[in-house]
C-alpha positions in Angstrom: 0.0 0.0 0.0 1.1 3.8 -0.7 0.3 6.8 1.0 -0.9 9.9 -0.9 2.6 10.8 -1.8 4.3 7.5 -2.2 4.5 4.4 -4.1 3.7 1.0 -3.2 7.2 0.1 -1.2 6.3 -4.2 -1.0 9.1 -5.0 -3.1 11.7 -3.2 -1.4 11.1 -4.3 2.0 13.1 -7.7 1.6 15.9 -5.5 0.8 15.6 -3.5 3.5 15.6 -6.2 6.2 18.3 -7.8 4.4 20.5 -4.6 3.8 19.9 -4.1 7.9 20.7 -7.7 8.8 24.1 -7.2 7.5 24.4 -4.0 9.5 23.1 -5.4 12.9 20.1 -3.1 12.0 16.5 -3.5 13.1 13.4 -2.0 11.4 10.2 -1.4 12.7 7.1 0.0 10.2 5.9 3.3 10.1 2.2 2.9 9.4 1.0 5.8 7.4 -2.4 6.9 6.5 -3.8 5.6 2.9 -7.0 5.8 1.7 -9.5 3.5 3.5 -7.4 3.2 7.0 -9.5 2.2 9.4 -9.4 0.0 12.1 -9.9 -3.6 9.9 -7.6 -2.4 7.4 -4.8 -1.9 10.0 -5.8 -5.2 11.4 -5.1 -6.6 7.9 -1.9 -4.8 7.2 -0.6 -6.2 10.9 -1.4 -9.5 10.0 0.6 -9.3 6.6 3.7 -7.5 8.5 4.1 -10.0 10.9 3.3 -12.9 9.0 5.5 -12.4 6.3 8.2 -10.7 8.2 8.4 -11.2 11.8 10.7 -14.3 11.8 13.6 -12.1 10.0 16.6 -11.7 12.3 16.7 -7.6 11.6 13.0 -7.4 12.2 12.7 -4.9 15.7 10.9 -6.0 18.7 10.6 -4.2 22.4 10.7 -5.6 25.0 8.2 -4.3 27.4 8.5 -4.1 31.3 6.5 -7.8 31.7 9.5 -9.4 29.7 7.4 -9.7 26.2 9.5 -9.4 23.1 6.5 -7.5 21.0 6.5 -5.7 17.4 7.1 -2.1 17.1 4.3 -0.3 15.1 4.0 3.8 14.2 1.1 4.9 13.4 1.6 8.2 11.8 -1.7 10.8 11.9 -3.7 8.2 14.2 -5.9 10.9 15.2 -7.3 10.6 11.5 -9.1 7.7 13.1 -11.5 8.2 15.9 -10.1 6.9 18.9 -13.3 4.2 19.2 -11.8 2.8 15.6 -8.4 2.2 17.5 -10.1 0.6 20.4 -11.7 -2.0 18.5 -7.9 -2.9 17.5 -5.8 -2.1 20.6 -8.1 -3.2 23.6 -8.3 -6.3 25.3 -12.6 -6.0 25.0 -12.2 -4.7 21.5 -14.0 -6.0 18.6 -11.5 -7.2 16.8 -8.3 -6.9 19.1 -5.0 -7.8 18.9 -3.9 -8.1 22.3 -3.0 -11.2 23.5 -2.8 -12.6 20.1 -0.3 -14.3 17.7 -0.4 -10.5 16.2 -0.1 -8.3 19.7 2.5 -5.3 19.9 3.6 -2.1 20.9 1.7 0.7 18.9 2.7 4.1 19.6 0.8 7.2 17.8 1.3 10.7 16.8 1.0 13.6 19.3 0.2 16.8 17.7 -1.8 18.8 19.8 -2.4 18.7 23.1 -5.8 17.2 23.4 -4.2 14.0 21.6 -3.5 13.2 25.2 -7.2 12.3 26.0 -7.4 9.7 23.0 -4.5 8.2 23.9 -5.8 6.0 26.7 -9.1 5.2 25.3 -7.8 4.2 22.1 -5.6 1.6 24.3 -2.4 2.7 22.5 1.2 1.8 24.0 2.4 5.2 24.0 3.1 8.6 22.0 5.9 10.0 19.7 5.7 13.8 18.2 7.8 13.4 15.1 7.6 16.6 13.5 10.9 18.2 13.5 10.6 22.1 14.0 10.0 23.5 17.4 7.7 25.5 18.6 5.6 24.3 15.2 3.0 22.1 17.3 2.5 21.1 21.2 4.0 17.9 20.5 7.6 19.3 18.5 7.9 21.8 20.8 11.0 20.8 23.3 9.4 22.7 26.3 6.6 20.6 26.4 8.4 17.1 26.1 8.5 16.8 30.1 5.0 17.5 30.5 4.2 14.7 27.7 6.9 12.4 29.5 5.3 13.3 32.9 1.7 12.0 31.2 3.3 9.3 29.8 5.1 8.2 32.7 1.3 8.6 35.1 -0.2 6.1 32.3 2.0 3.4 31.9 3.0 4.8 28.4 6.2 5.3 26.4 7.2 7.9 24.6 9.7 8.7 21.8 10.3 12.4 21.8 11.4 14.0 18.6 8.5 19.7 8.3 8.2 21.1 5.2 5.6 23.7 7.1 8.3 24.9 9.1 11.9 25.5 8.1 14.6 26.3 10.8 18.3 27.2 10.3 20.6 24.7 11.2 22.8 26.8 13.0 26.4 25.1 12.9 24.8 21.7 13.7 23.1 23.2 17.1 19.8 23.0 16.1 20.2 19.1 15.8 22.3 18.6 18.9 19.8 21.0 21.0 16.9 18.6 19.9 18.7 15.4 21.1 20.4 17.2 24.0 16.5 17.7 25.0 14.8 14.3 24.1 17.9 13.1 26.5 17.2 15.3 29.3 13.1 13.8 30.0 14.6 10.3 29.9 12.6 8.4 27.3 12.0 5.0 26.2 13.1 5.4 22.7 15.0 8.9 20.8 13.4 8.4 16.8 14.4 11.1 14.3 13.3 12.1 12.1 14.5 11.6 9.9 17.6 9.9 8.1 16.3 10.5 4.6 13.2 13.0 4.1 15.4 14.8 1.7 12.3 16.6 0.6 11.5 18.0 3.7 15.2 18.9 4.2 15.3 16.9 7.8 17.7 14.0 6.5 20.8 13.2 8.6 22.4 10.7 5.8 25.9 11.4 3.9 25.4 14.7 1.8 27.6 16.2 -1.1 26.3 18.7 -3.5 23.9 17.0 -6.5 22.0 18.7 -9.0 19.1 17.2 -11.1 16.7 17.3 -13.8 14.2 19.5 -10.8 16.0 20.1 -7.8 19.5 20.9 -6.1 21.1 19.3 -3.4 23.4 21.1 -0.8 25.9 19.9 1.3 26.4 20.3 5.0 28.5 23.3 4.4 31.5 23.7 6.4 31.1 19.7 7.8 31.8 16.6 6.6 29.5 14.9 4.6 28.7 12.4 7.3 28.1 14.8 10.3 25.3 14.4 11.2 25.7 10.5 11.3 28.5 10.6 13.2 27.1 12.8 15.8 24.0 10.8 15.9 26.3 8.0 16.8 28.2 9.4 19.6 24.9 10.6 21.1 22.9 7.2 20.1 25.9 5.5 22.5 25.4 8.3 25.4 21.7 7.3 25.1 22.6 4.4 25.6 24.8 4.6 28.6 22.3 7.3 30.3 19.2 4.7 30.1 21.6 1.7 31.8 21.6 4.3 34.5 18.4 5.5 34.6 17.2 1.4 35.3 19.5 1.1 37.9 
């Protein structure tokens, strides 16, 4: 399935998994809205996922605080689906659930706004990620707000993954990357995604970068830095993280 702005990526996800097995990579899936999502339709595409993919070595799982090794699931714009549509998937009484199935996991949805918070629990997600990259664009981007979301999250027994085109912000000398991560770090979260490795077209990738020009667009480099920058400083804070969360479990 495709997205509004995609294409159908099915026969490119064997490559993936493959390409990240040999680099002691693991990929979860990013569910993005598509025409049709609802609550059976989601059902469906979990089903397919995990059947024909689960059993790869470089697919992700978390384990939760009971000891379960469980599937990682985004679910990007969940709020596009009313809350009682995610319940009939995500609650133990719902219609059609997935919990305590062959096809259970760990779903964690989009925070935009602040009122997100109050579909969260009925919907019987896992926990909440904000994803959108500029601060101060929306409750959940903006980095003052990140302990009050950890602080809900924490209350509820959630977790939360703190991080577009709308809003563009200058990278100042790398800071404006490093401030974001310094601040996911500092409310002590489950999981640090960013976003993103390789939306070049909303000019938040993190991947190698030289200068490229083609047929419709032109493609900086990261000015005065090496080409892999941003990867390498991703690294060295990706180990901190790591290091930091040991502690934190002590």
């Amino acid at each position: 399935m495709a997205d509004d702005n995609g294409e159908p990526s099915e026969s490119l996800v064997p490559f993936i998994l493959d390409a990240a097995y040999r680099y002691a990579v693991k990929v979860a899936f990013h569910i993005q809205p598509y025409k049709g999502r609802d609550d059976h339709t989601v059902h469906e595409n979990i089903k397919y996922i995990l059947d024909n993919y689960s059993s790869c070595s470089a697919f992700y799982k978390y384990k939760t605080s009971t000891g379960r090794s469980l599937p990682l699931f985004y679910a990007y714009d969940s709020y596009l689906m009313p809350a009682e549509s995610w319940a009939n998937l995500l609650t133990p009484t719902g219609s059609h659930s997935v919990r305590n199935t062959p096809y259970d996991g760990v779903f964690i949805v989009l925070l935009v706004e602040e009122r997100h918070k109050h579909n969260i629990l009925s919907a019987g997600y896992d926990g909440t990620y904000t994803y959108l990259a500029s601060n101060g664009f929306s409750f959940g981007s903006s980095h003052q707000n990140w302990k009050v979301i950890k602080a809900f999250c924490d209350s509820n027994n959630l977790i939360i993954c703190p991080w577009n085109n709308h809003n563009t912000r200058n990278h100042i000398n790398r800071k404006y990357y490093e401030t974001a991560l310094q601040a996911a770090l500092m409310v002590k979260p489950e999981i640090v995604s960013i976003t993103s490795f390789n939306e070049w077209h909303e000019g938040t990738q993190i991947e190698k970068a030289v200068p490229k020009t083609t047929a419709t667009c032109l493609y900086l480099d990261y000015l005065l830095h090496q080409p892999n920058t941003y990867l390498e400083l991703t690294r060295r804070r990706a180990e901190r993280f790591g290091k930091e969360k040991e502690q934190w479990l002590m």
